[in-house]
ZARO-95014 format. One record per atom (N, C-alpha, C): x, y, z. Coordinates in steps of 0.2 Angstrom, whole numbers, plus 5000, padded with zeros to 4 digits. Each point is the difference from the previous one (the first is absolute). Last residue first. Example, Ala and Ser with C-alpha at 12.3 -4.5 7.8 and 13.67 -1.06 7.14 Angstrom:
2
506449895035 500450065001 499650055003 500249725000 499650065000 500450065000 
***
This chain:
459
517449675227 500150014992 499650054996 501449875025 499550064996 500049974994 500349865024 500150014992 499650044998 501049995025 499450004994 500249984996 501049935023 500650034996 499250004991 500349965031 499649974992 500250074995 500649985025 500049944996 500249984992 498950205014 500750024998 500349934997 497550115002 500149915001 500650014999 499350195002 499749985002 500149915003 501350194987 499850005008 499649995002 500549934980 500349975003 499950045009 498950054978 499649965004 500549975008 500550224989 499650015004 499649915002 501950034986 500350025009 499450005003 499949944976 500249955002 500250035010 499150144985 499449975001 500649935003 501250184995 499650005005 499549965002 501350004980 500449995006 499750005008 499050044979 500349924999 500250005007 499850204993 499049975001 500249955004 502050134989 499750005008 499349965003 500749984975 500449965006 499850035009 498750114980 500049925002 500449985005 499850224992 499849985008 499949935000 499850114980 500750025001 500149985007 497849984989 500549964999 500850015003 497650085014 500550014992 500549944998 498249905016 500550075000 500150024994 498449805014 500150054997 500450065000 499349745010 500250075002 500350044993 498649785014 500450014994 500050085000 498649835014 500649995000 500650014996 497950125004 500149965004 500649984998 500050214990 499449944997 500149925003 501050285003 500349935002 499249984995 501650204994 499149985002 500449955002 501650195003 500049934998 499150005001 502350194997 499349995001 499749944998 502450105011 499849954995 499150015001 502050075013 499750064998 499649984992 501249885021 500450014996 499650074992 498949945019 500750005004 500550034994 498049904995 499950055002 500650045002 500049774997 500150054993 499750075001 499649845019 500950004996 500250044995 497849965007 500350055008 500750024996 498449854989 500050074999 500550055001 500249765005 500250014996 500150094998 498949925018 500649985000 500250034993 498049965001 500150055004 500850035001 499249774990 499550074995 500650065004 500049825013 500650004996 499850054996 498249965012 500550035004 500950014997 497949884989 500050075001 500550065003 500049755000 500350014992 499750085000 499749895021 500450014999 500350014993 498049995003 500050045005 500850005001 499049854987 499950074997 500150035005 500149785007 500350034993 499950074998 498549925017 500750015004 500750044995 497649944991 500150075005 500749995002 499649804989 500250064998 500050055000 499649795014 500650034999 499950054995 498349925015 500050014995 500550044998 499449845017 500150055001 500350064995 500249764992 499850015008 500250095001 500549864979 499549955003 499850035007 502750004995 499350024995 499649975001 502249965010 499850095002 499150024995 501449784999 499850015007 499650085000 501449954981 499349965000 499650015004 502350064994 499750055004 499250015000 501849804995 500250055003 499450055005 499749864979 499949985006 500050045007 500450004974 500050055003 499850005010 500049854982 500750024998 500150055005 498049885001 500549985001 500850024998 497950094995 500150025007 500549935002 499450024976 500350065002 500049995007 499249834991 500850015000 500250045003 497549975006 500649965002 500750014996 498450124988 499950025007 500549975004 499649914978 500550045000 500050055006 498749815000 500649984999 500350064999 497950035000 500250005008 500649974998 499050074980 500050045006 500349985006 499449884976 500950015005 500050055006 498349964986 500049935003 500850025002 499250164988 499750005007 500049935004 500950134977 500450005007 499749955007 498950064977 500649945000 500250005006 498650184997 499849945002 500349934999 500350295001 500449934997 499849925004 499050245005 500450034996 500549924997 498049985013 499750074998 500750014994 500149835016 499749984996 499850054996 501750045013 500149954995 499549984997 499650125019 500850034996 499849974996 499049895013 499450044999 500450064994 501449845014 499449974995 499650044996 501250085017 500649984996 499549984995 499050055020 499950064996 500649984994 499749815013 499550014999 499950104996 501949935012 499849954995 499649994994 500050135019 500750014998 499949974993 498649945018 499850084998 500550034996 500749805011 499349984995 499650064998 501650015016 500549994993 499249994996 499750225017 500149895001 500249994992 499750245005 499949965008 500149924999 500850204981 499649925002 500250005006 501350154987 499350034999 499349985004 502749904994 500150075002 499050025004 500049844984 500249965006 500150075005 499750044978 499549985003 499849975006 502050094987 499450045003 499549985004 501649834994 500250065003 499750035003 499549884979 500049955009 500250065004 500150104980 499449985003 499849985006 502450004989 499650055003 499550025005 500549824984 500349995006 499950055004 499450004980 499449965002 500449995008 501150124982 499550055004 499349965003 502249884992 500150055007 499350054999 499849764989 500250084997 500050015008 500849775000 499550035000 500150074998 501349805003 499850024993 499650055001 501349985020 500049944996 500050034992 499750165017 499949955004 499849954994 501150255004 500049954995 500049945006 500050225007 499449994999 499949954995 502150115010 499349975005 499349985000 502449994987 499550035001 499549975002 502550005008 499749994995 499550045000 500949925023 500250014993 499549994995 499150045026 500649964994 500050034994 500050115025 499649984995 500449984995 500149985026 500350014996 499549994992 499050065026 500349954995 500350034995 498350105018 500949985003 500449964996 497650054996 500249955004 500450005002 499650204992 499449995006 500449955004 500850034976 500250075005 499649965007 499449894980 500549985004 500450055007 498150094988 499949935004 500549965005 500450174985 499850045006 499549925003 500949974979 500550045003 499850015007 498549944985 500149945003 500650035005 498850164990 499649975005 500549935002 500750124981 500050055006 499749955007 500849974974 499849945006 499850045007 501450174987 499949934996 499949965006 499950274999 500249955003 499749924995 500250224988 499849975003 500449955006 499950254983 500649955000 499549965006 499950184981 499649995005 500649935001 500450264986 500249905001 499550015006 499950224980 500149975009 500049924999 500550264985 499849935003 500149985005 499450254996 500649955001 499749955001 498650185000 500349994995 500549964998 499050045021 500250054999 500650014994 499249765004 500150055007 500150074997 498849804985 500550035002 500150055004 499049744989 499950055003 500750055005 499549814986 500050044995 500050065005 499649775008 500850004996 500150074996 497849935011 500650045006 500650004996 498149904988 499850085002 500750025002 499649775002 500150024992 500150074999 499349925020 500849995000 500250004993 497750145010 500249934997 500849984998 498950175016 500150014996 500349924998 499650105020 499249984998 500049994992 501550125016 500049925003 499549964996 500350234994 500649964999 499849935000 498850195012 499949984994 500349954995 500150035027 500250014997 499849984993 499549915023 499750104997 500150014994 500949805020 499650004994 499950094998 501749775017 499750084997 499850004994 499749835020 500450034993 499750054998 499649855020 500350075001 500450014996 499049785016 500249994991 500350115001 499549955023 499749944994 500050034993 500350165019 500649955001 500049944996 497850115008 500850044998 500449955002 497849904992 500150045005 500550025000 498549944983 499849975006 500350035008 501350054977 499649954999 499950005005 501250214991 500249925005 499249985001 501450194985 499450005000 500249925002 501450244993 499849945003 499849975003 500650204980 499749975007 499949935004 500950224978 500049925001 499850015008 499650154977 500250015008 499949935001 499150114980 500550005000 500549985007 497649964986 500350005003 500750014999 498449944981 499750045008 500749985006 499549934974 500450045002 499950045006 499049754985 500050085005 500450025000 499849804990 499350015002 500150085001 501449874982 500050045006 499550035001 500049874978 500249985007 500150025007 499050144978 500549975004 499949965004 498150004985 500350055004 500649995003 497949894986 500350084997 500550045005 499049765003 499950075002 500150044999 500849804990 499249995001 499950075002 502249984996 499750054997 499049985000 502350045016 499449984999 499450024994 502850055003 499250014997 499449965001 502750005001 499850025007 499350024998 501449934986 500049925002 499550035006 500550184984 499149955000 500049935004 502150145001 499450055003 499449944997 502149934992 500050015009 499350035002 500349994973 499849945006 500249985008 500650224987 499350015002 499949925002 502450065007 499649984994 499350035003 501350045018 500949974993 499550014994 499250125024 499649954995 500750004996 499850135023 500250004993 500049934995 498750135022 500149954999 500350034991 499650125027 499949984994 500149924997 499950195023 500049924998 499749994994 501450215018 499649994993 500049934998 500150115027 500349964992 499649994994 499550115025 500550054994 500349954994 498949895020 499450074996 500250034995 501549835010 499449964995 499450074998 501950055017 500049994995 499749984993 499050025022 500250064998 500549994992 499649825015 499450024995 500150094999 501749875011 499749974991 499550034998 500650095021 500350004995 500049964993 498749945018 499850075002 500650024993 500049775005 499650014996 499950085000 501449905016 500350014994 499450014995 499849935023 500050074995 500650034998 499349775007 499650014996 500150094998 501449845013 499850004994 499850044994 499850045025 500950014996 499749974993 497850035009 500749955002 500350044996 497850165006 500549964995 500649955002 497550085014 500750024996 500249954996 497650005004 500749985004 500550024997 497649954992 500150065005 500249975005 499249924974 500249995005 500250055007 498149974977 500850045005 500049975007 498349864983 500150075004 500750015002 498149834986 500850034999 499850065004 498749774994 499850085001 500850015004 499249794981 500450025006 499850105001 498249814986 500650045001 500450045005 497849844999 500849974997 500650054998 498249945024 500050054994 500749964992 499049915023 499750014995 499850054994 501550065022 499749935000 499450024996 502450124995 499550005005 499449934999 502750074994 499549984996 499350005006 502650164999 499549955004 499449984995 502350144999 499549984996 499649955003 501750225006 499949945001 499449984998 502450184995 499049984998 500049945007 501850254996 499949915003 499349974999 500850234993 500649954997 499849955004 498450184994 499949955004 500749954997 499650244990 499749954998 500349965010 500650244991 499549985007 499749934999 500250144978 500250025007 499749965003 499649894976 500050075003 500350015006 499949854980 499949995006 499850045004 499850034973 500750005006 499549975007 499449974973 499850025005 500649995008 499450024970 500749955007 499750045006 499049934975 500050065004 500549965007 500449974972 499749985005 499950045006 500650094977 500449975003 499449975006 500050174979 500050015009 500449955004 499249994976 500850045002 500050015006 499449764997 500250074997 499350064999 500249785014 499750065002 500350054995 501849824999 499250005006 499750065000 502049994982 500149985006 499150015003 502150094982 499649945000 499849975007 501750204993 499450004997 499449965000 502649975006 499450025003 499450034999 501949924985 499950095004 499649965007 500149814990 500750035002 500150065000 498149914994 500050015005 500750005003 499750074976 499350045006 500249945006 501249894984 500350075000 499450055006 499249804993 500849985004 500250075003 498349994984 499749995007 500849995004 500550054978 499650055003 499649995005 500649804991 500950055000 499950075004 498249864991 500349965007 500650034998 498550124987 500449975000 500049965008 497750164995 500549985002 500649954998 497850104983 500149945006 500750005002 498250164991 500550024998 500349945009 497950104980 500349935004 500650034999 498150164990 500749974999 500149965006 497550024994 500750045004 500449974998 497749914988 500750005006 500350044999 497449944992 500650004997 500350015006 497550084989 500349985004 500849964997 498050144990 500350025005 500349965005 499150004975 499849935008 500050035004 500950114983 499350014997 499749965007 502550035001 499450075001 499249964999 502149885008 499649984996 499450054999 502649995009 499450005001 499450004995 502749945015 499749994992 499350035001 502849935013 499250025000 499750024993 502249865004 499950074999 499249985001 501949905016 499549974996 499850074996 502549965012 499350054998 499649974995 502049955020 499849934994 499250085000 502150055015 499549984998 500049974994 502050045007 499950015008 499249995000 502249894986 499550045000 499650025005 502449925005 499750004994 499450055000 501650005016 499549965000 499749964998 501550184999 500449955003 499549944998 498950214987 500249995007 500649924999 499050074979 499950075005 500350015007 499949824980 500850045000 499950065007 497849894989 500749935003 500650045005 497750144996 500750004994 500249935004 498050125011 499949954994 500449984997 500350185012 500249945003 499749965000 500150204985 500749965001 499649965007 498350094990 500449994997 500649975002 498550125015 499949894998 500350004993 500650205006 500049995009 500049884996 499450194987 500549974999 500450005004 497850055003 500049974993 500749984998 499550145020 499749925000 500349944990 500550235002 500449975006 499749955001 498750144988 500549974995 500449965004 498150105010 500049934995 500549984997 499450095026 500650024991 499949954994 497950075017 500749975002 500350004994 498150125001 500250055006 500849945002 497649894990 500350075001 500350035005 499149794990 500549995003 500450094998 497649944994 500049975006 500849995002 498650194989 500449954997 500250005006 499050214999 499449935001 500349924999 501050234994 499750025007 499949935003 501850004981 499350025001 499749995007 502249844992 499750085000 499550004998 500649795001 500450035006 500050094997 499049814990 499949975005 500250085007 500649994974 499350045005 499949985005 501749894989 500350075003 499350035001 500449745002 499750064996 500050065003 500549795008 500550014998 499950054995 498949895024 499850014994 500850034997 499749825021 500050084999 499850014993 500649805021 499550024996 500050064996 501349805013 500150065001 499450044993 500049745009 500450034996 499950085006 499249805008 500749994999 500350054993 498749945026 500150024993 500249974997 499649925021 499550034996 499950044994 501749845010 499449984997 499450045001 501950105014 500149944996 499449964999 500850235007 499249975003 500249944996 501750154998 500050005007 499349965001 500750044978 500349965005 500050005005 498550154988 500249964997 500349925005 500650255006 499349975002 499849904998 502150124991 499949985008 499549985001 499850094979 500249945000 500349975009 499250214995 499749974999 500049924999 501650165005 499550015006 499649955000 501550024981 500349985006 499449995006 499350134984 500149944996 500449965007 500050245001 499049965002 500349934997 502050114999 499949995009 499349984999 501050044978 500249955003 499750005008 499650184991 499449944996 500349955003 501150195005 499450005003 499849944999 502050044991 499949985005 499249985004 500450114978 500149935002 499949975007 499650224997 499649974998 499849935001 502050135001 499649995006 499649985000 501350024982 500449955005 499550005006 500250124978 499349985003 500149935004 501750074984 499850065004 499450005002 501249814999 500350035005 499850074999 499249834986 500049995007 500150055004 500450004978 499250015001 499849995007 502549964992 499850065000 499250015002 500749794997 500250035004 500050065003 499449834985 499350035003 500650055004 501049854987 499550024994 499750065005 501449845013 500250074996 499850054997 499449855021 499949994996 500250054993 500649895021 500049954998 499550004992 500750185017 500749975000 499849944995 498350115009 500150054999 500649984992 499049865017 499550024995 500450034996 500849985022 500149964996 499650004992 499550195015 500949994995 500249945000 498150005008 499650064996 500850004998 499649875018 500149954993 499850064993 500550085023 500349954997 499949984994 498650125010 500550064997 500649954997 498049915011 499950034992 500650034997 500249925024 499949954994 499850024992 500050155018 500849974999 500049964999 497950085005 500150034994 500750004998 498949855015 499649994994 500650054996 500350015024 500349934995 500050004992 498950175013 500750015000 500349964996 497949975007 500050054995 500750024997 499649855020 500049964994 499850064993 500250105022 500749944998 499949984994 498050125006 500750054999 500649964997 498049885001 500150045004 500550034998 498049964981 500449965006 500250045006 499050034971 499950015009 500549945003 499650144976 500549955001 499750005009 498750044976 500350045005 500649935005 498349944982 500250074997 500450055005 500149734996 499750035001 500350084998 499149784987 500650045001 499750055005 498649814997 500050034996 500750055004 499749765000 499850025006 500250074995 499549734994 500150085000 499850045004 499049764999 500750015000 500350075000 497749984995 500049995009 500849985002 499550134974 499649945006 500250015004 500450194988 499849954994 499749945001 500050235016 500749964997 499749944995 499350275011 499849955001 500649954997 499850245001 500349955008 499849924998 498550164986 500750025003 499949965008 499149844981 499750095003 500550025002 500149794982 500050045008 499950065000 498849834984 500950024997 500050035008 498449825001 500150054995 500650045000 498649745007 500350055004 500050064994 499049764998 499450085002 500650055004 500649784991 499850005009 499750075002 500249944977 499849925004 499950015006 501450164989 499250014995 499749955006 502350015003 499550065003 499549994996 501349834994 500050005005 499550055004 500650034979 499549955001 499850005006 502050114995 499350044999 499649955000 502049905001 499750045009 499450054998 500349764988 500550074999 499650025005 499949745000 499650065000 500450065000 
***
């Protein structure tokens, strides 16, 4: 079916002003909005590739430069337009406009007032193979109209994957374009200690401030979170297939639920002193796919983890030496099924409640596994025997967390010291890159002043 058919059969017509040719097309815009910052980005991206253009195209060269501003102008709606575009992944997917110099003078013509000639050889060279490093930056479908029918298409003007690479490596591509997602700050005076209590017959837990000073530990938090008010937390994407791995696109909407919080807190289960991780922070909330792109006041950052955290600080308790190797290869079994045993045992008042949520794993995500369930339960806590005793009673992983939170603090306290701005993410910590090795060094002094023994594995 030709696309004039197409409109005849679906009773659409040639576009009204503003309008676009279908439901893919997003008609060019005719102003430029956002915040200041990304206004800035946009127009030291245009001016950019306004003298790459410049340099790649001889014939025009002269035409360009005395009607350089123009160019630029058109380059920044086309840029702006194409962010858009990118930034809402499978909604669009051209750039919509008309190629008729009446379009764009006369009181009444629907692309009055932007440069047409600057547009016009704006999509000429970055149409060119030769235009950018790139290659080409669009693909121009020509538009067409069928006076006597009155219907027919806008010029089509579909993105390169070289020119999406290029827009999110400006940073011009991103959640919530051009504004950007709303981020709501914590505000003054937050409650740096929670207690979360679950009441009888209710199913969600009621949360209230604590009232009681601060442990040595814990004020440290007064300084981080002074820090964390004043940090800029970005993300710089390598490619545009980094930003869509992060696109839920059932929902039309980044991955990242939120941007609410800037202040960390710590928050104990049932009674002070049980479980006490710290939470508040928008960060914490950001998928591990997300965290690899994320930057402290522009500057990259490493997240660096304790490895096995929980069996580490198990053996820490029993007073045993932890074995070699890896802790979580038990025969042929995948280590993310050995884990599991873990959590779930970690989680369970009785082995059979361990077991039995291991089962329930498996049936839902790999129902080959299930006759293996309680065989691969028994190897793991045979290799692990050691700190067997400590699970199944008094719900060790309030105790766990309570000290994998206290080491969080530790940690803070250290890099504070040293003038280092850190997100923790319970048992993972966040810095600029240049601050790897100190991270390294300390996360291994704050678990040892606890269990001095036991010597972590980071990564």
């Amino acid at each position: 079916m030709s696309d004039t058919s197409f409109f005849k059969s679906n009773g659409k017509v040639f576009p009204k002003r503003g309008g676009a040719y279908d439901t893919f097309s997003l008609p060019l815009f005719s102003a430029i909005k956002g915040k200041a910052s990304y206004k800035n980005r946009l127009d030291m991206t245009a001016r950019n590739l306004a003298d790459q253009l410049i340099l790649s195209s001889n014939p025009k060269h002269g035409e360009i430069k005395r009607g350089k501003g123009a160019f630029i102008e058109a380059l920044s709606l086309l840029l702006h337009s194409f962010a858009h575009v990118a930034s809402v992944p499978g909604k669009y997917k051209y750039v919509s406009l008309s190629m008729s110099r009446n379009d764009y003078y006369g009181q009444s013509s629907q692309f009055r007032g932007l440069p047409y000639k600057g547009l016009r050889l704006a999509i000429e060279l970055m149409a060119e193979e030769n235009s950018h490093p790139n290659g080409a930056l669009l693909f121009k479908r020509t538009g067409h109209l069928d006076r006597k029918g009155k219907v027919g298409l806008r010029t089509r003007l579909e993105p390169s994957i070289g020119l999406l690479d290029y827009l999110v490596q400006s940073g011009l591509v991103f959640p919530g374009h051009p504004k950007g997602l709303s981020k709501a700050k914590s505000g003054d005076g937050i409650a740096l200690l929670r207690l979360a209590k679950t009441s009888e017959g209710a199913d969600n837990k009621i949360i209230n401030s604590l009232d009681r000073s601060l442990s040595a530990d814990e004020r440290v938090l007064i300084p981080v979170n002074e820090r964390l008010r004043n940090l800029k937390v970005g993300f710089n994407y390598p490619n545009y297939g980094a930003f869509i791995e992060n696109w839920n696109f059932k929902e039309g909407r980044s991955k990242l639920q939120h941007m609410n919080g800037d202040q960390l807190y710590r928050q104990f289960t049932d009674e002070d002193g049980s479980a006490g991780r710290l939470y508040g922070h928008w960060v914490q909330n950001c998928p591990s796919t997300l965290r690899q792109y994320l930057t402290f006041n522009r500057l990259e950052t490493v997240e660096l983890d304790y490895s096995s955290m929980q069996l580490y600080l198990l053996y820490g308790l029993a007073g045993a030496s932890v074995p070699e190797g890896d802790l979580y290869q038990i025969g042929k079994f995948d280590r993310h099924w050995a884990k599991a045993v873990l959590t779930k045992s970690v989680g369970a008042e009785t082995q059979d409640i361990a077991v039995n949520a291991l089962r329930k794993d498996m049936q839902e995500n790999d129902a080959q596994m299930l006759t293996k369930a309680q065989i691969l339960f028994d190897q793991f806590w045979e290799r692990h025997a050691a700190v067997k005793p400590l699970l199944f009673q008094d719900q060790i992983w309030k105790q766990l967390q309570y000290l994998d939170s206290t080491i969080a603090l530790r940690v803070l306290d250290r890099l504070m010291r040293q003038n280092i701005t850190c997100l923790p993410i319970h048992d993972s910590f966040i810095v600029q890159t240049r601050h790897k090795n100190d991270l390294e060094i300390t996360m291994r002094e704050a678990f040892q002043s606890v269990f001095p023994k036991i010597i972590p594995e980071i990564k």
